[in-house]
C-alpha positions in Angstrom: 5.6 15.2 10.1 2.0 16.0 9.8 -0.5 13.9 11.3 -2.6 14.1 8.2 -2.1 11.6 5.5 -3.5 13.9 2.9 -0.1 16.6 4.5 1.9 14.3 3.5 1.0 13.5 0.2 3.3 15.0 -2.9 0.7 16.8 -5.3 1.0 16.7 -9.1 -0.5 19.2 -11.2 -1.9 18.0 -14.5 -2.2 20.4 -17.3 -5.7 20.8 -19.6 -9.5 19.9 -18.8 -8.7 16.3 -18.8 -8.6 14.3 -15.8 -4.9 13.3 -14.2 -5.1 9.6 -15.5 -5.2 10.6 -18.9 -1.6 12.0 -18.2 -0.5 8.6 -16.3 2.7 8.5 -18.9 4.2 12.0 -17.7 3.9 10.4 -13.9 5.8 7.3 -14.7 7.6 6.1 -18.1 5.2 3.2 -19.6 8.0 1.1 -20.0 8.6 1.1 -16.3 5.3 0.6 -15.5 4.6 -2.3 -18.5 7.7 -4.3 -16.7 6.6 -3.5 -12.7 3.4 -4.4 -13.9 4.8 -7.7 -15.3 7.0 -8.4 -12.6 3.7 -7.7 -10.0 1.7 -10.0 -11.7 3.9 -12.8 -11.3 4.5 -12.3 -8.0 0.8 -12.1 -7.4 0.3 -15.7 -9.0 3.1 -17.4 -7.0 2.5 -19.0 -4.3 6.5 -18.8 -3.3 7.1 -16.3 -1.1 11.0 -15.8 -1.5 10.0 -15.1 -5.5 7.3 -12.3 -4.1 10.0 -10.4 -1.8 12.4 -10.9 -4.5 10.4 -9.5 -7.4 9.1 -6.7 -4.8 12.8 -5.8 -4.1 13.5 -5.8 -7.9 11.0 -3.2 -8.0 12.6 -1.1 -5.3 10.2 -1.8 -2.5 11.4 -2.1 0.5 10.9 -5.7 2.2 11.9 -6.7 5.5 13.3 -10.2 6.7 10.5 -13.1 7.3 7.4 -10.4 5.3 4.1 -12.5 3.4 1.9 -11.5 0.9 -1.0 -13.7 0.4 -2.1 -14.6 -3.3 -3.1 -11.9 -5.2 -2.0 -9.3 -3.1 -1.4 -6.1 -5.1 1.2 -3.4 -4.9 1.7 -0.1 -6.1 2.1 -0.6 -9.9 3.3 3.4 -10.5 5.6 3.9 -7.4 6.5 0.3 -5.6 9.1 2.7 -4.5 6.6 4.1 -1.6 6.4 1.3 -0.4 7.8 -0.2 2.9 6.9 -3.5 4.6 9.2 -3.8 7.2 10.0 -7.6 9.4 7.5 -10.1 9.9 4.3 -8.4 8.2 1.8 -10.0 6.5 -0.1 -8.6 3.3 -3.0 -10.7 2.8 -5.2 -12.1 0.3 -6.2 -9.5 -2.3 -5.2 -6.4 -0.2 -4.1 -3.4 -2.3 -1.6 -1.1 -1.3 -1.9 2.3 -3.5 1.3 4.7 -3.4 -0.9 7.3 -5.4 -4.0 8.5 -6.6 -5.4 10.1 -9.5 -7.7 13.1 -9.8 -9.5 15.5 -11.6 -6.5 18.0 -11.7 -3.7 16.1 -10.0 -2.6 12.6 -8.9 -1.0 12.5 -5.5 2.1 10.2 -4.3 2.6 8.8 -0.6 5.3 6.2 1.0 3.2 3.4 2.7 4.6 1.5 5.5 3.6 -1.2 7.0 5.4 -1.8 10.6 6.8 -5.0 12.2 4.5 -7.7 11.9 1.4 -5.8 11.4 -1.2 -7.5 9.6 -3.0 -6.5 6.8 -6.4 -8.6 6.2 -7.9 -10.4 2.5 -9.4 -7.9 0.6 -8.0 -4.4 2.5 -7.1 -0.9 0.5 -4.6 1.1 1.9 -4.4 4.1 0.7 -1.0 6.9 0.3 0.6 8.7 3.2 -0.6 5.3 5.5 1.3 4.2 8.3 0.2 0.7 9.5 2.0 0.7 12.8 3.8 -2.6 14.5 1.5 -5.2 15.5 -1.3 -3.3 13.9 -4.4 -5.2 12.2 -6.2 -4.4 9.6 -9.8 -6.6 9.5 -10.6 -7.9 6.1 -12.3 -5.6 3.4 -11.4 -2.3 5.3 -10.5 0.8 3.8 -7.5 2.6 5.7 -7.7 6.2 5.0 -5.4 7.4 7.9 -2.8 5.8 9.9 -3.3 3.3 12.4 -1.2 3.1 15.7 1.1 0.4 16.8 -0.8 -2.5 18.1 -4.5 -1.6 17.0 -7.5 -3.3 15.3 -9.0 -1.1 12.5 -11.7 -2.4 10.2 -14.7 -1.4 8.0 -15.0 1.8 6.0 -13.4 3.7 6.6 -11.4 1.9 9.0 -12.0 2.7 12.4 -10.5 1.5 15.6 -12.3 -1.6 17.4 -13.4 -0.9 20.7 -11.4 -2.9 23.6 -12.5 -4.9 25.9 -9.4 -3.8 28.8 -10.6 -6.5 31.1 -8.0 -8.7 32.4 
């Protein structure tokens, strides 16, 4: 595995002059994405956690045992799939997990996970091919463009590792 998020992203060709979005049907059936759009929306209102992880599940992300996701948290409405958020995590108020992103001449797909009670702060983007690592933090309003190891503090944009203080 590369240490590159953008290596591990899957690349999607689009045909014409027109930009990928304008193809955002061929990516993903507008059913599918009319119901996980539904079903994210609810979950994004409730404030009951167990409906969240269930409707997440339903969608075929992957949730760990004893996960949170604040109000208005936001997954991946093309690929909830990518997405892993594994024991204990938190997703917090407003954060945005993206699985993909759209182009010019391609949209791109990457898994997301988020490891054993990280902690992903109110407002945060993640964006595809991220690995937040266990007992990670991600600050509030950052934007994490590349993975961030087990038990770090990232924040701002992009997100960049906080500077410790190793005193004892």
């Amino acid at each position: 595995m590369s240490d590159r998020r953008h290596d591990r992203l899957a690349r999607h060709p689009t045909p014409g002059v027109r930009n990928a979005l304008r193809h955002w049907p061929d990516a993903k059936g507008p059913l599918r994405v009319a119901f996980n759009y539904a079903c994210i929306v609810i979950a994004r209102h409730s404030p009951s956690l167990r409906l969240k992880v269930a409707l997440y599940r339903l969608l075929g992300m992957t949730v760990g045992d004893g996960v949170s996701f604040g109000l208005e948290a936001t997954p991946d409405v093309f690929f909830p799939e990518l997405l892993a958020v594994e024991d204990d995590a938190i997703v917090g108020y407003d954060a945005t997990l993206l699985c993909h992103e759209f182009l010019q001449d391609e949209y791109r797909t990457g898994e997301i996970v988020v490891g054993e009670r990280a902690m992903i702060g109110a407002g945060a983007v993640v964006l595809p091919g991220v690995t937040i690592g266990r007992d990670a933090q991600v600050a509030a309003n950052s934007l994490v463009v590349e993975d961030v190891p087990p038990e770090t503090t990232v924040a701002g944009v992009p997100a960049e590792e906080l500077e410790r203080d190793d005193r004892d």
